[in-house]
GUVEXBA-838399 format. One record per residue (C-alpha): residue number from 1; residue in one letter; x, y, z negated. Coordinates in steps of 0.02 Angstrom, whole numbers. Example, Ala and Ser with C-alpha at 12.3 -4.5 7.8 and 13.67 -1.06 7.14 Angstrom:
<1, A, <615, -225, -390>>
<2, S, <684, -53, -357>>
% end
This chain:
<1, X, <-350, -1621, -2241>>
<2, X, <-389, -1690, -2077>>
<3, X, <-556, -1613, -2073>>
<4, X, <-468, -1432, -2101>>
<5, X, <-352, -1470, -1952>>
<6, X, <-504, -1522, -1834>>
<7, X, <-597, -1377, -1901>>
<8, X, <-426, -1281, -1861>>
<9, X, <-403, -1333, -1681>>
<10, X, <-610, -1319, -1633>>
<11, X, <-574, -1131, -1693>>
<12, X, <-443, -1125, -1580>>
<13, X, <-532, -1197, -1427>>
<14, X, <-675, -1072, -1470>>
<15, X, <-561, -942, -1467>>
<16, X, <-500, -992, -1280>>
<17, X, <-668, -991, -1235>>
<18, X, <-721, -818, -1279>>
<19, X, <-585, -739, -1170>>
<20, X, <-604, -652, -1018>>
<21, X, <-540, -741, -882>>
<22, X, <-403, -656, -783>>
<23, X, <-491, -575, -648>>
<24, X, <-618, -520, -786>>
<25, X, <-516, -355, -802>>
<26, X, <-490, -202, -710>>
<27, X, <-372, -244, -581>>
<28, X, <-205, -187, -580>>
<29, X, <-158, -132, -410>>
<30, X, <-23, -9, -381>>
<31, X, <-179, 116, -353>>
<32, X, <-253, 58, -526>>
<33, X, <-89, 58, -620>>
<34, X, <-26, 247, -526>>
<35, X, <-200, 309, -617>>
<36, X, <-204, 219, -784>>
<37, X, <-92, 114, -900>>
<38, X, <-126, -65, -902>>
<39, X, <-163, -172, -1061>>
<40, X, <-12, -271, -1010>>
<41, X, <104, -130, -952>>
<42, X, <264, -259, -907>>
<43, X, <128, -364, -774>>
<44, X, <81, -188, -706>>
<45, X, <242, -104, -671>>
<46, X, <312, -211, -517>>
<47, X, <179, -267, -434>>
<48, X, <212, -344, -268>>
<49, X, <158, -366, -126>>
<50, X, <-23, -427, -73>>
<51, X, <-21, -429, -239>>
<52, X, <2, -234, -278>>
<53, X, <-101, -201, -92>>
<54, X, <-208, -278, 11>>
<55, X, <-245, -164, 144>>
<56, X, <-306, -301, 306>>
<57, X, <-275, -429, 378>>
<58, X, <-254, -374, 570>>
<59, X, <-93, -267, 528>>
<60, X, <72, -322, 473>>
<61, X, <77, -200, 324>>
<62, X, <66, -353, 186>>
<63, X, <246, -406, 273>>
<64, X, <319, -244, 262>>
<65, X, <266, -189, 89>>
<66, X, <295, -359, 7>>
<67, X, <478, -360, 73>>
<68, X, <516, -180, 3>>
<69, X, <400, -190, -147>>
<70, X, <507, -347, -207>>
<71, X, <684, -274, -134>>
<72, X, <632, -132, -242>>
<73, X, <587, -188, -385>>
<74, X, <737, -316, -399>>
<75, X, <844, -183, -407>>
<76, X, <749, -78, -526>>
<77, X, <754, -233, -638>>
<78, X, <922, -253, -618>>
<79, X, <981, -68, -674>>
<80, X, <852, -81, -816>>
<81, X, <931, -263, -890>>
<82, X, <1120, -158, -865>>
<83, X, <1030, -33, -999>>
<84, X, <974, 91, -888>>
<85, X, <821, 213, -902>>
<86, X, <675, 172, -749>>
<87, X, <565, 301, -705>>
<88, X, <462, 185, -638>>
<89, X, <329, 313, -556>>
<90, X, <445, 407, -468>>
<91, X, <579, 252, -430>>
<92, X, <427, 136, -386>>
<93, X, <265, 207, -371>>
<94, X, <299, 348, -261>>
<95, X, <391, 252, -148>>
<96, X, <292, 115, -123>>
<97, X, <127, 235, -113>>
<98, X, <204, 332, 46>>
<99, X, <210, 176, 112>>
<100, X, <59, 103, 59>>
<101, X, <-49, 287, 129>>
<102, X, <56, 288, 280>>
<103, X, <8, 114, 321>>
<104, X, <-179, 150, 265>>
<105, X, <-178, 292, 376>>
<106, X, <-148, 198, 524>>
<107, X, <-263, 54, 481>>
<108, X, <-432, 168, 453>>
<109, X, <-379, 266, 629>>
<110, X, <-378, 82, 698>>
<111, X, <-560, 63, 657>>
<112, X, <-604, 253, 689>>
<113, X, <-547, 202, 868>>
<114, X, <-422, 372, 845>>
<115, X, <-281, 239, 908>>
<116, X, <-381, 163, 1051>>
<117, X, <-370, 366, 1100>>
<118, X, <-202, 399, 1073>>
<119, X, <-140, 188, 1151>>
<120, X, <-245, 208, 1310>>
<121, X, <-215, 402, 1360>>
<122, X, <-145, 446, 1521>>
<123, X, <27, 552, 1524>>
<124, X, <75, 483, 1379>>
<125, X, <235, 583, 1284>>
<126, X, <368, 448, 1266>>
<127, X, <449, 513, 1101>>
<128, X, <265, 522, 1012>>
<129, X, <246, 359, 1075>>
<130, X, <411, 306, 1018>>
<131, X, <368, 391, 837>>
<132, X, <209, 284, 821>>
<133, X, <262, 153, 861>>
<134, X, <409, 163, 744>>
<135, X, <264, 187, 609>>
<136, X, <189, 10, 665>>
<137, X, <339, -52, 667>>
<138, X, <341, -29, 461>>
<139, X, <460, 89, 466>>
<140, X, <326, 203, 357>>
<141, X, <441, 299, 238>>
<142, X, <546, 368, 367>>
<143, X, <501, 552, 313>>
<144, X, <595, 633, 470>>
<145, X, <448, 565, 592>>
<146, X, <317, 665, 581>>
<147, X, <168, 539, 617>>
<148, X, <246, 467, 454>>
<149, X, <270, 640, 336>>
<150, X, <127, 704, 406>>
<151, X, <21, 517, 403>>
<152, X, <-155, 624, 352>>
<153, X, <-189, 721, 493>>
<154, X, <-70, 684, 641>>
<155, X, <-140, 538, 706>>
<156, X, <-318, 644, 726>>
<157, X, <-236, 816, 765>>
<158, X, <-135, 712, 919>>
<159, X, <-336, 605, 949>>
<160, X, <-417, 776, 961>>
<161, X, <-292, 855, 1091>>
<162, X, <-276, 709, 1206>>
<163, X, <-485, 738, 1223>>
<164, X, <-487, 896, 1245>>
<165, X, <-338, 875, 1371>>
<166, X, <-451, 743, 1452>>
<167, X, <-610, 856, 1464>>
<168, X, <-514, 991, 1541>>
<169, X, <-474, 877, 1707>>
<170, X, <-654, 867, 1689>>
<171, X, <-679, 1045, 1725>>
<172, X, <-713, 1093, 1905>>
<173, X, <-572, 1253, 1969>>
% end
């Protein structure tokens, strides 16, 4: 009998052994999960955070989405233990994905130096400023500004006019 039970428990280690460690799978991020169902669809649904997306290090996104991704998801957990039905694409995803794009947005027109444009222009309009910076701010699912609803191309349209503004002062009368 006790050399079953050894034989038993060396299966059992063996069996540890052969599995994938964790980060061995597709990652779940809230990109992955939007796109596919996870093996483990209860890990997937809520993820928060850094966690759900990473998006750098220089910007205060991970603050901002982390604190609303968890607020969030709390109290989607909490109508779903009262009994409730989540939609957890539209109740979670979506949301947190406006936020996540917005702030994605903002970041790659960081590096594309389409900020540097828009930060150091002369005659600067105070309420675009004021809607920008609003957006850094992490208020990024504020639909009514439009450098947040319209996150894809406003930050480039407003790049691209402040230039050619600029090169028309160029322009000898």
């Amino acid at each position: 009998m006790a050399d079953a039970g050894h034989a038993d428990a060396a299966e059992k280690r063996q069996g540890r052994q052969n599995r994938e460690p964790i980060g061995a799978r597709e990652q779940c991020t809230l990109e992955h999960n939007k796109r596919n169902q996870c093996e483990e669809q209860h890990l997937c649904d809520a993820l928060l955070g850094n966690a759900a997306e990473f998006l750098d290090p220089v910007f205060s996104s991970g603050v901002t989405l982390a604190t609303v991704s968890s607020q969030l998801a709390g109290n989607l957990v909490i109508r779903k233990l009262k009994g409730e039905s989540i939609d957890w694409d539209k109740e979670y995803m979506d949301i947190m994905m406006q936020g996540v794009n917005t702030f994605r947005s903002y970041v790659m027109a960081w590096y594309e130096g389409t900020l540097d444009t828009i930060f150091f222009a002369e005659d600067q309009d105070p309420l675009i400023k004021s809607q920008i910076c609003s957006v850094l701010a992490g208020y990024v699912w504020d639909l009514d500004n439009p450098y947040v609803k319209g996150h894809q191309n406003a930050l480039h349209k407003l790049s691209r006019m402040i230039t050619r503004r600029d090169n028309l002062k160029d322009v000898p009368r």
